[in-house]
KOLVEXMI-527507 format. One record per residue (C-alpha): x negated, y, z negated; residue number from 1. Coordinates in nm, 3 decimals. Example, Ala and Ser with C-alpha at 12.3 -4.5 7.8 and 13.67 -1.06 7.14 Angstrom:
# residues 2
-1.230_-0.450_-0.780_1
-1.367_-0.106_-0.714_2
//
This chain:
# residues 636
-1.344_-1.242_0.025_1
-1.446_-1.314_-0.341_2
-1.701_-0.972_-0.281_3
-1.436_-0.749_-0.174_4
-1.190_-0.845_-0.444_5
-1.455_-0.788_-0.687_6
-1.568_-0.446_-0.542_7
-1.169_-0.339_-0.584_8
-1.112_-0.515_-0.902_9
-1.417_-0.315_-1.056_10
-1.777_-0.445_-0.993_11
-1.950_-0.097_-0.858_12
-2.262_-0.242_-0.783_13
-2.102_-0.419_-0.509_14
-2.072_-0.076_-0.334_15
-2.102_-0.224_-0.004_16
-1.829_-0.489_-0.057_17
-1.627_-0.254_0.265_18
-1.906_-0.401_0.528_19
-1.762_-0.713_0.513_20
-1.486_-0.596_0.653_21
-1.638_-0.609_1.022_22
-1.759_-1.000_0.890_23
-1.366_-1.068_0.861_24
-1.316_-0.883_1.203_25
-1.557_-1.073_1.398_26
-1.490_-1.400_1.298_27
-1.103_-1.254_1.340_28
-1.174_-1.149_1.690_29
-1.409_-1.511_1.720_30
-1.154_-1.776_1.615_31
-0.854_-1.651_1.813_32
-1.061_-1.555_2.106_33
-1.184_-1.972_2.112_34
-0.815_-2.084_2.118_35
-0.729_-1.886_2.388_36
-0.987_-1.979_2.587_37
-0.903_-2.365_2.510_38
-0.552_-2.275_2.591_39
-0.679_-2.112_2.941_40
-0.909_-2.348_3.067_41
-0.690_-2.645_2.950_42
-0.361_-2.593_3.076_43
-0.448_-2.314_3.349_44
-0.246_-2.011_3.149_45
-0.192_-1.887_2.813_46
0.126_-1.908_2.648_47
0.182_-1.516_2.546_48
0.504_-1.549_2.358_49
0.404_-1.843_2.206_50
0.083_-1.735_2.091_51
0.286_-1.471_1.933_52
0.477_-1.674_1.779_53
0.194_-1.876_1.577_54
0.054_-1.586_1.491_55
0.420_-1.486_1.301_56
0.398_-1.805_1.169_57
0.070_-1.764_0.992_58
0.117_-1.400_0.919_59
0.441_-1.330_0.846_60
0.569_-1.588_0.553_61
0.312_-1.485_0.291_62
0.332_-1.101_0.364_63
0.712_-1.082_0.347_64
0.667_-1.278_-0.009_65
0.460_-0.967_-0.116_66
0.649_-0.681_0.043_67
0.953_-0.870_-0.105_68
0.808_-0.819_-0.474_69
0.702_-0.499_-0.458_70
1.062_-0.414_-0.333_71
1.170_-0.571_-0.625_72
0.902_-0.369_-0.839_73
1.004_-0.048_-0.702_74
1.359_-0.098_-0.754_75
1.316_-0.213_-1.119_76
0.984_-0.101_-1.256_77
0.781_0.162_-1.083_78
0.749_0.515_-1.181_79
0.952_0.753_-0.949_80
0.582_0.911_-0.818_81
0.493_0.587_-0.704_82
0.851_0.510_-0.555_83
0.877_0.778_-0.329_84
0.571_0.659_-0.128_85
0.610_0.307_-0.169_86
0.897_0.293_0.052_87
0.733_0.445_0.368_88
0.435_0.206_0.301_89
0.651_-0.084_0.320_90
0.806_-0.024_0.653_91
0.465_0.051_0.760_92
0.353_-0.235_0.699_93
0.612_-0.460_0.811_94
0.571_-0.292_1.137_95
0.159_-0.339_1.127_96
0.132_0.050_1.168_97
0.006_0.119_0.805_98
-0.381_0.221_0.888_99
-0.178_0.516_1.102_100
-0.012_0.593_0.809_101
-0.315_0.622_0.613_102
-0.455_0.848_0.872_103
-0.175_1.048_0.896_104
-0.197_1.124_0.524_105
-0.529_1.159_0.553_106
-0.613_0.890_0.265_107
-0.950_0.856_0.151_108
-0.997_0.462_0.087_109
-1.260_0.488_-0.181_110
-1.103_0.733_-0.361_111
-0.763_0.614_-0.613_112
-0.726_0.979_-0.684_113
-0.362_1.026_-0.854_114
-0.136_0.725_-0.712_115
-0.278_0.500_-0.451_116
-0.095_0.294_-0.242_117
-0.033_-0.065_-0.341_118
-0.046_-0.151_0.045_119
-0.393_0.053_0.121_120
-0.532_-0.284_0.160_121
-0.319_-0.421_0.439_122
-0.484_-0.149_0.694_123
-0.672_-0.425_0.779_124
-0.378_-0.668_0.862_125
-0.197_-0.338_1.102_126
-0.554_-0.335_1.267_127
-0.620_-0.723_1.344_128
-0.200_-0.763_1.470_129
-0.209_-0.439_1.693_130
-0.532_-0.628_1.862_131
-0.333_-0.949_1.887_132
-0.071_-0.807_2.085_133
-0.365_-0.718_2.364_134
-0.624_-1.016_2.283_135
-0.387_-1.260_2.518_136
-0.356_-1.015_2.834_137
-0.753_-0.927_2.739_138
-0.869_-1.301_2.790_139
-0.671_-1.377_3.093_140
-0.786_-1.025_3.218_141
-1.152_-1.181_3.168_142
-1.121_-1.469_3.360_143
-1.090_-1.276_3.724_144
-1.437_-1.237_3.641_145
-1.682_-1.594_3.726_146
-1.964_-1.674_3.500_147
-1.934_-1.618_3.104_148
-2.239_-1.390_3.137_149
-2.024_-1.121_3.322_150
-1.753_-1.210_3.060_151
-1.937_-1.128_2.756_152
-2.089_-0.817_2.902_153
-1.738_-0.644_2.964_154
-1.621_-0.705_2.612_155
-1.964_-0.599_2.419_156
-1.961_-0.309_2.666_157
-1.614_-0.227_2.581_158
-1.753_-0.286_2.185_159
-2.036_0.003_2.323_160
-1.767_0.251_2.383_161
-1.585_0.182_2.088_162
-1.873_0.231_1.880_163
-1.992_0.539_2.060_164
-1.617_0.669_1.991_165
-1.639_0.609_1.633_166
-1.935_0.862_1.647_167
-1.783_1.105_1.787_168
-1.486_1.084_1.564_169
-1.770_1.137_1.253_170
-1.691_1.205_0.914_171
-1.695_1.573_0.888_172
-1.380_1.628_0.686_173
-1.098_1.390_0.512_174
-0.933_1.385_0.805_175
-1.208_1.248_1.055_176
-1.321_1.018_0.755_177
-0.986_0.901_0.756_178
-0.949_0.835_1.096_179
-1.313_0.667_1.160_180
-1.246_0.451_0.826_181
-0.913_0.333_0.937_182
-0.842_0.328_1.286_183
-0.802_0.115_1.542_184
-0.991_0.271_1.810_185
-1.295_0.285_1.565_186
-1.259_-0.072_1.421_187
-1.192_-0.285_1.739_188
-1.574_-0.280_1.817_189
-1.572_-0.558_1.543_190
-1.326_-0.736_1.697_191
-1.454_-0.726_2.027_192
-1.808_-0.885_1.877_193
-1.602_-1.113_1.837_194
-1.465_-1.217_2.158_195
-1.766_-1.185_2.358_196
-1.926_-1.408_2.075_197
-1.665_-1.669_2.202_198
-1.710_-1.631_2.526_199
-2.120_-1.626_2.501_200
-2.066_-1.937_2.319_201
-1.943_-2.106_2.583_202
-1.588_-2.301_2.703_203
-1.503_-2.613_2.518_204
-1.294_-2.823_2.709_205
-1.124_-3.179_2.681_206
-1.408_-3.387_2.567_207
-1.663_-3.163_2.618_208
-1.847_-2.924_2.452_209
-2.102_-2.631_2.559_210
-2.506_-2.698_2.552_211
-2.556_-2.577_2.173_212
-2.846_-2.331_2.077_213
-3.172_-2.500_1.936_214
-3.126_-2.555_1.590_215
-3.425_-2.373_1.500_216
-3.250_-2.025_1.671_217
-2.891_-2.125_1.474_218
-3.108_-2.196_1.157_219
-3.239_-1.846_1.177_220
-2.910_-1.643_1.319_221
-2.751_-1.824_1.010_222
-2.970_-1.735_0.721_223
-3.113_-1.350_0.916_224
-2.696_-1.282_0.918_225
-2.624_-1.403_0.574_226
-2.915_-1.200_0.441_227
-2.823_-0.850_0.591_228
-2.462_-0.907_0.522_229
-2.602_-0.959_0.127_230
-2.815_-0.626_0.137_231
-2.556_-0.459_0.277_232
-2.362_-0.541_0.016_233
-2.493_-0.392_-0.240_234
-2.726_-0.115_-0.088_235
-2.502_0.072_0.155_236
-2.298_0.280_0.001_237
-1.972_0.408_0.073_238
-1.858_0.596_0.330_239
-2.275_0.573_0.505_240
-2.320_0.847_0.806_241
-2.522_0.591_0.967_242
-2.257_0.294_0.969_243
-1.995_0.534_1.171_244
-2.280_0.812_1.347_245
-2.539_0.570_1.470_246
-2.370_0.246_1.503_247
-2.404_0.072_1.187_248
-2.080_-0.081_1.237_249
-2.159_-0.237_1.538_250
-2.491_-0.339_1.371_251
-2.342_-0.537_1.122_252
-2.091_-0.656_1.300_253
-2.414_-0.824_1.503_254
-2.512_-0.946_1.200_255
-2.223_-1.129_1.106_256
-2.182_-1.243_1.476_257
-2.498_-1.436_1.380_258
-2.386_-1.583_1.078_259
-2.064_-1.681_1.263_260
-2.270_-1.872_1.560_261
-2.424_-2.104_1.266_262
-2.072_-2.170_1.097_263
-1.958_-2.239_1.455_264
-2.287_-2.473_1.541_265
-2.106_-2.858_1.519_266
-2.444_-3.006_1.368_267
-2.492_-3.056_0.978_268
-2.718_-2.781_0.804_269
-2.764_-2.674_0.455_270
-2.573_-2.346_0.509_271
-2.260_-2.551_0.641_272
-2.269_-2.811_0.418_273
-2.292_-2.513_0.116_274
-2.003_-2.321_0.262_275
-1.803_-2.618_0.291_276
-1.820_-2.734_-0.042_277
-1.467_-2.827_-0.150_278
-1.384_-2.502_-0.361_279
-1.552_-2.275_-0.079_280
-1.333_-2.479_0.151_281
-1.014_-2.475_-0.084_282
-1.057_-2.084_-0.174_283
-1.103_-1.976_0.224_284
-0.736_-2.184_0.309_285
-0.622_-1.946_0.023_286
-0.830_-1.623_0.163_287
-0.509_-1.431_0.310_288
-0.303_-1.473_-0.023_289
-0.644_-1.358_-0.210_290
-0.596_-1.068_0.055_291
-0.245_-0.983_0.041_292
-0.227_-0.983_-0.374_293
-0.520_-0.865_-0.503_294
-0.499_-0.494_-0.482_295
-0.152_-0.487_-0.553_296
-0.230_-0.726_-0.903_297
-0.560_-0.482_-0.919_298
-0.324_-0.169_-0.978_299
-0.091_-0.412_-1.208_300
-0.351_-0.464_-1.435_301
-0.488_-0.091_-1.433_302
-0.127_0.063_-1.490_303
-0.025_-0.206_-1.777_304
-0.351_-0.188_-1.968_305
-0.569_0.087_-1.835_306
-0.812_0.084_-2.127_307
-0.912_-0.294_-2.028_308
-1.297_-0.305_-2.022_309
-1.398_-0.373_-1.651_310
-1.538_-0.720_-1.742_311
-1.210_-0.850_-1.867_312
-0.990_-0.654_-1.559_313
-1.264_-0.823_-1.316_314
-1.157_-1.170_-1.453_315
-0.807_-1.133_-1.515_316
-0.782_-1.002_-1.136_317
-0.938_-1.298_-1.002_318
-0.772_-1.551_-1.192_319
-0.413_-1.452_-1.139_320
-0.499_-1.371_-0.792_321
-0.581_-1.726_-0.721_322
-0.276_-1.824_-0.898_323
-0.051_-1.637_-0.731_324
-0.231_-1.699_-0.375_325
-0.249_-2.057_-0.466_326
0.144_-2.106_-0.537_327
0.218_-1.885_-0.224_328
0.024_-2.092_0.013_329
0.159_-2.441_-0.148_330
0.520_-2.296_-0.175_331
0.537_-2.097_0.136_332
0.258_-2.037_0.381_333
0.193_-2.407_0.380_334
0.540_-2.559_0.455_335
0.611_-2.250_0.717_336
0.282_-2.369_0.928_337
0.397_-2.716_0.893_338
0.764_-2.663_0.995_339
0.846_-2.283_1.062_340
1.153_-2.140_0.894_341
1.232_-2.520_0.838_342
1.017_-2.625_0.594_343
1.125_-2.348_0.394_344
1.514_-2.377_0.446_345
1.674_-2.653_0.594_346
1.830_-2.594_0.932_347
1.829_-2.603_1.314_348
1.629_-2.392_1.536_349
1.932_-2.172_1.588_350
1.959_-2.175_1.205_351
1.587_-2.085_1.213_352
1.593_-1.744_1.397_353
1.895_-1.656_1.214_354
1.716_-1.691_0.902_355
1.402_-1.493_0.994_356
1.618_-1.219_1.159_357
1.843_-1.181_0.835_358
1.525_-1.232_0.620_359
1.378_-0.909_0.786_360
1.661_-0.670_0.797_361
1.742_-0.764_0.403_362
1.349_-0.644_0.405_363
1.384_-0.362_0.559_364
1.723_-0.265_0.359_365
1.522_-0.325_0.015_366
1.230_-0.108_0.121_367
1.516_0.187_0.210_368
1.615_0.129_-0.157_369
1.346_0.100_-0.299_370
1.281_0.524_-0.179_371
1.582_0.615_-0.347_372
1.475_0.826_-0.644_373
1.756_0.790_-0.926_374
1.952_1.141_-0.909_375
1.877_1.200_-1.315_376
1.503_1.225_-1.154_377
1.575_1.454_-0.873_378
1.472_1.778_-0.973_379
1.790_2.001_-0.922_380
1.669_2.380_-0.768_381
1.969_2.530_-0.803_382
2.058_2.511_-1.187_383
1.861_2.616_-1.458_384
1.497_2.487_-1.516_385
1.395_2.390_-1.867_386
1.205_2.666_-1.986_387
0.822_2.578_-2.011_388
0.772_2.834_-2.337_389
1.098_2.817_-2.541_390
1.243_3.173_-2.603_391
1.150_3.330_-2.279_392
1.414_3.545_-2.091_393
1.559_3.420_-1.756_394
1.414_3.478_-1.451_395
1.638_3.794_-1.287_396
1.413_3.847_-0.947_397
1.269_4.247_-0.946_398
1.363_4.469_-0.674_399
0.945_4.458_-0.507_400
0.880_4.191_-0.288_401
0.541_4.013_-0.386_402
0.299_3.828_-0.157_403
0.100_3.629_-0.317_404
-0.179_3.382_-0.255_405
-0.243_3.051_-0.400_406
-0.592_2.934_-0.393_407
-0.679_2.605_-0.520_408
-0.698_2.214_-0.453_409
-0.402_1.949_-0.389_410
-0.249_2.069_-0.768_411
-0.125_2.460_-0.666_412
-0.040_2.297_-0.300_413
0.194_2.043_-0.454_414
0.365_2.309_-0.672_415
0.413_2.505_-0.390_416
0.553_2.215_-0.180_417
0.828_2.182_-0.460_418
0.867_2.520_-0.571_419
1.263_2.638_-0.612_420
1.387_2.890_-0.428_421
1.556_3.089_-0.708_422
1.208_3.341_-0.677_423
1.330_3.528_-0.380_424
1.123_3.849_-0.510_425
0.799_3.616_-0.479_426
0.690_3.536_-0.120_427
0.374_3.242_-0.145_428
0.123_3.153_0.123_429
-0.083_2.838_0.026_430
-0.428_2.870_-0.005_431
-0.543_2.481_-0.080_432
-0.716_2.251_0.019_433
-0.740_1.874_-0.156_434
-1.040_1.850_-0.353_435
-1.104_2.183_-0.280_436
-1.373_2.296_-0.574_437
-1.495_2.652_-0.663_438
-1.819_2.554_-0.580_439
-2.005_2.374_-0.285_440
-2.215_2.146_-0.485_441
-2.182_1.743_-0.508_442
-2.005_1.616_-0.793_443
-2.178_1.355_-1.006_444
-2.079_0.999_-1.048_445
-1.948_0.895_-0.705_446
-2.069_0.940_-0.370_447
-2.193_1.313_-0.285_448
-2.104_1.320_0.062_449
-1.749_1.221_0.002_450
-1.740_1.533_-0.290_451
-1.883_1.829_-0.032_452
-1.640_2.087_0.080_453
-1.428_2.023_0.384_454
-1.404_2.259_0.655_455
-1.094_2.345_0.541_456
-1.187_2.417_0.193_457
-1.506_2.617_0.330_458
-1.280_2.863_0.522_459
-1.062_2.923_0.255_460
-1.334_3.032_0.063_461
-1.536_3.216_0.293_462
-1.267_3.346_0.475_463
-1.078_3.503_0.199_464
-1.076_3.867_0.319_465
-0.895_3.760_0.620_466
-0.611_3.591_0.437_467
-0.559_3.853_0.268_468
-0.536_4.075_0.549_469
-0.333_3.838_0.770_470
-0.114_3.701_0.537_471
-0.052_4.090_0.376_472
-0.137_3.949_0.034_473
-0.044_4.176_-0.264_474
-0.188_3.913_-0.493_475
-0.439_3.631_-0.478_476
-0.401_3.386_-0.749_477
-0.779_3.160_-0.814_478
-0.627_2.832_-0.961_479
-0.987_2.631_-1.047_480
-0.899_2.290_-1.071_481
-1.022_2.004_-1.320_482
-1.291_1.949_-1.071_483
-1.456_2.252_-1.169_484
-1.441_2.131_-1.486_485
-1.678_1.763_-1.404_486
-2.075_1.744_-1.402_487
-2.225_1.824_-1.058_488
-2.583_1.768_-0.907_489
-2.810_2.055_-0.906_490
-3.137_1.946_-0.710_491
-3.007_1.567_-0.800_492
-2.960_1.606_-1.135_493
-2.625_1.578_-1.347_494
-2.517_1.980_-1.491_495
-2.200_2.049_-1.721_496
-2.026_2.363_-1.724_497
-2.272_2.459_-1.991_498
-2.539_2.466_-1.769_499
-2.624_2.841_-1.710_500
-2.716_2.748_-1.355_501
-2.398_2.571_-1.266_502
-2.228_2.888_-1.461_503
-2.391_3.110_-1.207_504
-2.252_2.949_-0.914_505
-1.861_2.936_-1.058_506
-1.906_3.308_-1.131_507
-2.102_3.393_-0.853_508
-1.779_3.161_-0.643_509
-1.495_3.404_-0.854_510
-1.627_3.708_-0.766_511
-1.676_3.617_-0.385_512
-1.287_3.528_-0.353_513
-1.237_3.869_-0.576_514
-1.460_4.125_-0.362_515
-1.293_3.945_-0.045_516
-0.961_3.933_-0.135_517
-0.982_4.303_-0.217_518
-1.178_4.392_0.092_519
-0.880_4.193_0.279_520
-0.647_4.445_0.104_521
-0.506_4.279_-0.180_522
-0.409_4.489_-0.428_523
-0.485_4.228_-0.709_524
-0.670_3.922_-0.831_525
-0.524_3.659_-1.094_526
-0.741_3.367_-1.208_527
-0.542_3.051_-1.385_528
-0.716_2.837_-1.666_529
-0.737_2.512_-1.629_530
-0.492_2.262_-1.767_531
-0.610_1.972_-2.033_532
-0.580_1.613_-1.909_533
-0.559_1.240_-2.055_534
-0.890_1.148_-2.148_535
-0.888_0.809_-1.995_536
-0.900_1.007_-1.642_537
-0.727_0.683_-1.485_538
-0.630_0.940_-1.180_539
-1.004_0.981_-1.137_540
-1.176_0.714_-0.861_541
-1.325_0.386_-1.049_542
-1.705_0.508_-1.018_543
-1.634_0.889_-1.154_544
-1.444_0.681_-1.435_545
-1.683_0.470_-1.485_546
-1.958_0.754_-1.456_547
-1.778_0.962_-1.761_548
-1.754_0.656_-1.949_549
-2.143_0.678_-1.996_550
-2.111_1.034_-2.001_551
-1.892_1.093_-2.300_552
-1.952_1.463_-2.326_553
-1.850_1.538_-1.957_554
-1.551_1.314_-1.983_555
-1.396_1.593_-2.254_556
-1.498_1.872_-2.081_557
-1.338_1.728_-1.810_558
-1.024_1.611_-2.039_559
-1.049_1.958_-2.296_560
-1.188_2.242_-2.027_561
-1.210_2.464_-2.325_562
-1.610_2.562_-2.175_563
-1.468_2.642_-1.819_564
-1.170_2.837_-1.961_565
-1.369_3.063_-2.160_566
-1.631_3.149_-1.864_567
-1.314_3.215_-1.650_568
-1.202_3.427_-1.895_569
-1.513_3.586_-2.012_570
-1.512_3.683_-1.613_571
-1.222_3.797_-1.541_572
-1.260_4.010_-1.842_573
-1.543_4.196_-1.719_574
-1.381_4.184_-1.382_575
-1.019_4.368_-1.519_576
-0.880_4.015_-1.362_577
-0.535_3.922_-1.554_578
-0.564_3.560_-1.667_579
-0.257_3.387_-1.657_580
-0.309_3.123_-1.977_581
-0.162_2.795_-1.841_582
-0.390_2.607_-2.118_583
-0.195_2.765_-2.349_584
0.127_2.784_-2.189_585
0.144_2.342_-2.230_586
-0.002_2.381_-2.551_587
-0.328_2.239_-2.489_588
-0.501_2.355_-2.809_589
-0.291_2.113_-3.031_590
-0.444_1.814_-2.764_591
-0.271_1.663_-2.460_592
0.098_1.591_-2.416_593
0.201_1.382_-2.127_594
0.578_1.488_-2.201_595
0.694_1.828_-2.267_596
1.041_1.912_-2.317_597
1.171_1.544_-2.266_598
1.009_1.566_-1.888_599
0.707_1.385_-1.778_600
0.397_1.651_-1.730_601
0.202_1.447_-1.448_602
0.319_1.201_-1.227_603
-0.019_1.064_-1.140_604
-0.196_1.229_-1.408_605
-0.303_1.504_-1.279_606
-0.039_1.676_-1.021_607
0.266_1.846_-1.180_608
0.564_1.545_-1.176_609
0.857_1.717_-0.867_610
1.052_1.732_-1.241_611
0.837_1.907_-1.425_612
0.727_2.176_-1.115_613
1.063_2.412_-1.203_614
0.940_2.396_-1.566_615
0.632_2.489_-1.476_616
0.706_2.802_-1.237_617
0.949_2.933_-1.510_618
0.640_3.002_-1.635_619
0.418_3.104_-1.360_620
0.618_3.315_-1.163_621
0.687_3.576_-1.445_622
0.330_3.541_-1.531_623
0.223_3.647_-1.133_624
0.479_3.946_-1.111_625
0.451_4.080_-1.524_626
0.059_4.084_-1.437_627
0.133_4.237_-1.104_628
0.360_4.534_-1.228_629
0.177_4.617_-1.573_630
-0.133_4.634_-1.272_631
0.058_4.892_-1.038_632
0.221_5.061_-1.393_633
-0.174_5.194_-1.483_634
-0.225_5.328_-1.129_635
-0.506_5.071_-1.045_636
//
C-alpha cells in the first residue's frame, strides 16, 4: 500500500506501483474465499445475507466518512469545474459502480489531465464489492464438484478466460484502455487467483489444518513472488501491452499468489516475522483508510500548494494520510467492527438499521447538493455575453447560413458542447478528438504509447475530405492545441517546435487537413493560434510536469506558444489561410491571465470555464463568418 500511495503522491520511479493492484486482488479474492470455505465445510452452508452484511460492516463505515467530507468540500470549498463531476462520482461510488463510470467517460487513470476525480481511486473498491456479491453463490457453486483439484481448475480456468478477454479488449484507443484498465470483466482474473489459491490450499476445518507445502517450496514461492512483484514495480511501465495482450496480469497475479501462499504458511520464517513487525502489522489494520484518503489528500495538497517540491508533497501525503486513516479506524471503523451501528451510536438493533438507512439517504441527499452549481455560476445563453475584446459590436446573425468545422482536441469540443445558441447563422459539426495532436508522433516525458493518435483522432485527420463532403462544410476551422506546442520524440529523441524536422511534420499535418478539406468541397480553411497557459502546467499529468520541470525551455513554449504561433501563421500566410488571433484576442503578449473580465479563463487550466465559453465565442464566431465573407467578397 505504502508503494501505491507513493506512486500517486509523486515518486515516478515507482512507475509500476499499478501492478500491485492484482497483489491486493488476490489476496482480496484469497482471504474471503478461506472464510467461506470455513463457513461451508463447518456448518454445511454459507450464510449469504450475512456474509453481506460483514462485508457492510467492514466496508461501509470508513467510506461513508470520506464521501461524507467531500460532500462537505463540494458544498463549501470546491471550484464549480470540480463540483459538477463530483456529484455523479459520489453516487457512483456509494453504489460500487464507479470503475463503469470511469469507463463510460473514458478516463485515462495515469493521466490527471485538467480535473481528475477525487474518487478515481475507489475503482478498485466498485471492482472487489461487485465480486462479493457473486464470491458466496461461486463457492457453494464449487462444492457440487468432489476433490479440490477439480475445484481449483474451474476457477483458474475461469481466470484463463478472463485473461484471454482482457486481450481481446486491448488497448487500441482511450476507450479500450479504459475499459481493460478498469473493468470488471478484465480485473476478476486477479480475483479468481485468488480463490483457486484457497481452494489449492486446502480446507481448514475444526482443529485441523491441511498438509502444508515443504518449507523449502514456501521459502522460495515467498521470496521468487516478493522479488517479481519488486521489479515490477519499478520496471513496467504504465499502461504495458504485454500486462493486458499477453497475460501479464494474470502473470503477476501468479506471482503474488506465491507470495500470498508464504504469508498464509502457519510456520515462522524470516519473511513473516519481517512483515509482521509491529508497524507493518499496525499500518496494514490501517491499509483501507490509507486507501480511501490518500488520493483525495493527494489532490488537497496539489490544489492548495501546487508549487510544493515533490519531496515535501510525498511526505506531507503520507503523514496526514496516516493521521487521518489512523483516527478513522480508532474513531469509526474500529468500534463499527466491534459493535455495528452500536458502537458508534447508542441504540437497539431496530435503532441500528434506522440509523444506517437515514445515514445513507442524508448521503445520497448531500451528494445531489453537492452538483448544484450556484446560479451566479451558471452561464446564462440567453442574455448578453461579456464581450471578450471590449468595444466590439453585437453579434446581429447575417442572412448566409455557415457550416463550419471544428477540428481540434477536447478544448474546441468543450466549447462546442457549451456554445449558446444566439449564432443561428453559424451551423458547427465537431471535429475533435481528446488529445487529438496535429501530428502522429509520441510526446516526450510520459509514456509514448499512451500519447499516439487514437483511431478516432487518425480518421479525423485522414479523413478530412469526407467531412467536408458529408457534413457540407463551408468552413473548416484547424484549432492546434497546446499539445502541439510540447517536445515530441523524433527517432527517440526529445524535438521542440524549433526543430525544423518537427516543423516539417506540423506543416506538412496543416496542409493535409487544407488540400482535403478543399478537395471535400469546403470553400475555406481557418487555422486558430494557440492560447498561452499557466506555466506551472498543473493540468498536465505528474511525469509530463515533472518532465518540463527539467526541461525549462519546453515548459514556456508550452506555457508562451509564441514559436508554434508564428509557424502557423507563417503557413497560413503562404497558404491565403485567415488566422483567427485567439493569442491575441486574451491578451497573451502582456503574459497569462487566469481571469479576464471578472470571469475565470480555465476551469482546469486548460479548457475554457462553461462561464467564460460565451465570452469566448463573442469572439470567435465573428472571427469565423468576417473571415468567411471578406473570403467570398474577393471571389476566391
Amino acid at each position: 500500500m505504502l508503494t501505491f500511495m507513493a506512486f500517486h503522491l509523486g515518486v515516478l520511479s515507482l512507475q509500476g506501483a499499478w501492478v500491485g493492484i492484482n497483489l491486493f486482488f488476490v489476496l482480496s479474492g484469497f482471504l474471503i474465499t478461506r472464510l467461506l470455505i470455513e463457513e461451508r465445510v463447518d456448518y454445511g452452508h454459507i450464510d449469504v445475507l450475512g456474509f453481506y452484511r460483514r462485508r457492510a460492516r467492514r466496508l461501509l463505515p470508513g467510506l461513508m466518512l470520506l464521501l461524507a467530507t467531500l460532500c462537505a468540500y463540494g458544498v463549501v470549498w470546491a471550484s464549480d469545474d470540480v463540483r459538477r463531476g463530483l456529484r455523479a462520482d459520489l453516487l457512483a461510488t456509494l453504489g460500487y459502480v464507479m470503475n463503469w463510470r470511469l469507463i463510460l467517460r473514458d478516463d485515462q487513470y495515469f493521466e490527471t489531465f485538467g480535473n481528475p476525480s477525487f474518487l478515481r481511486h475507489a475503482w478498485t473498491l466498485s471492482v472487489e464489492e461487485q465480486f462479493y456479491v457473486v464470491v458466496p453463490l461461486l463457492v457453494s457453486a464449487l462444492f457440487v464438484l468432489r476433490g479440490r483439484r477439480a475445484q481449483t481448475a474451474v476457477v483458474l480456468a475461469l481466470a484463463v478466460v478472463s485473461a484471454a478477454w482482457t486481450s481481446v479488449v486491448g488497448l487500441g484507443g482511450v476507450t479500450a484502455q479504459a475499459h481493460a484498465y478498469y473493468g470488471t470483466d478484465t480485473r476478476v482474473q486477479s480475483l479468481l487467483v485468488g480463490v483457486g489459491l484457497a481452494f489449492g490450499l486446502g480446507l481448514r476445518r475444526r482443529g485441523r489444518r491441511p498438509r502444508p507445502l515443504p518449507r523449502a517450496v514456501v521459502t522460495a514461492l515467498g521470496w521468487g513472488g516478493l522479488g517479481a512483484l519488486v521489479v515490477a514495480y519499478v520496471a513496467v511501465p504504465p499502461l504495458a501491452g504485454w500486462m493486458f495482450d499477453r497475460g501479464g496480469i494474470l502473470l503477476t497475479s501468479a506471482a503474488a499468489a506465491a507470495l500470498v501462499t508464504a504469508c498464509a504458511d502457519p510456520r515462522p520464517s524470516v519473511l513473516t516475522s519481517a512483515l509482521g513487525l509491529r508497524p507493518i502489522a499496525y499500518l496494514g489494520k490501517l491499509s483501507y483508510g490509507l486507501y480511501l484518503w490518500h488520493w483525495p489528500i493527494h489532490l488537497w495538497l496539489a490544489h492548495a500548494v501546487p508549487d510544493m517540491p515533490t519531496w515535501l508533497h510525498v511526505v506531507a501525503g503520507m503523514v496526514v494520510t496516516t493521521g487521518v486513516a489512523a483516527t478513522s479506524y480508532e474513531l469509526v471503523e474500529r468500534p463499527v467492527l466491534r459493535a455495528g451501528v452500536r458502537g458508534l451510536v447508542p441504540t437497539g438493533r431496530r435503532g441500528s438499521r434506522l440509523v444506517m438507512l437515514t445515514s445513507v439517504v442524508a448521503l445520497v441527499a448531500a451528494s445531489f447538493a453537492v452538483g448544484r452549481v450556484p446560479a451566479s455560476a451558471t452561464p446564462v445563453t440567453s442574455a448578453p455575453a461579456v464581450q471578450l475584446v471590449p468595444g466590439a459590436p453585437a453579434y446581429v446573425p447575417g442572412r448566409e447560413r455557415i457550416t463550419f468545422g471544428l477540428f481540434g482536441d477536447s478544448v474546441p469540443e468543450k466549447l462546442l458542447e457549451n456554445r449558446p445558441p444566439r449564432y443561428s447563422d453559424l451551423a458547427a459539426v465537431g471535429l475533435t478528438d481528446p488529445g487529438c495532436d496535429l501530428t502522429d508522433l509520441p510526446r516526450a516525458g510520459g509514456n509514448p504509447k499512451e500519447s499516439l493518435p487514437t483511431p478516432r483522432c487518425l480518421a479525423l485527420k485522414q479523413g478530412m475530405a469526407d467531412a467536408a463532403r458529408s457534413g457540407e462544410l463551408d468552413v473548416v476551422v484547424l484549432m492546434t492545441g497546446t499539445v502541439a506546442s510540447l517536445p515530441h520524440l523524433i527517432d527517440g529523441r526529445a524535438v521542440g517546435v524549433e526543430d525544423p524536422r518537427y516543423e516539417g511534420l506540423v506543416v506538412a499535418a496543416l496542409e493535409r487537413m487544407r488540400r482535403d478539406a478543399r478537395a471535400g468541397g469546403a470553400q475555406q480553411v481557418q487555422v486558430v493560434t494557440v492560447p498561452c497557459r499557466d506555466r506551472r502546467m498543473s493540468y498536465l499529468p505528474d511525469s509530463y510536469r515533472a518532465y518540463l520541470d527539467r526541461h525549462p525551455s519546453f515548459a514556456d513554449a508550452g506555457a508562451d506558444p509564441v514559436v508554434l504561433n508564428r509557424l502557423i501563421t507563417r503557413w497560413a500566410g503562404e497558404n491565403d489561410v485567415p488566422v483567427l488571433d485567439l493569442y491575441g484576442a486574451l491578451g497573451c503578449a502582456k503574459g497569462f491571465t487566469a481571469r479576464r473580465h471578472g470571469i475565470d479563463l480555465y476551469g482546469d487550466g486548460v479548457h475554457f470555464s462553461p462561464e467564460a465559453t460565451p465570452m469566448i465565442w463573442t469572439w470567435l464566431a465573428p472571427a469565423i463568418r468576417s473571415a468567411y465573407q471578406q473570403r467570398a467578397g474577393a471571389g476566391s
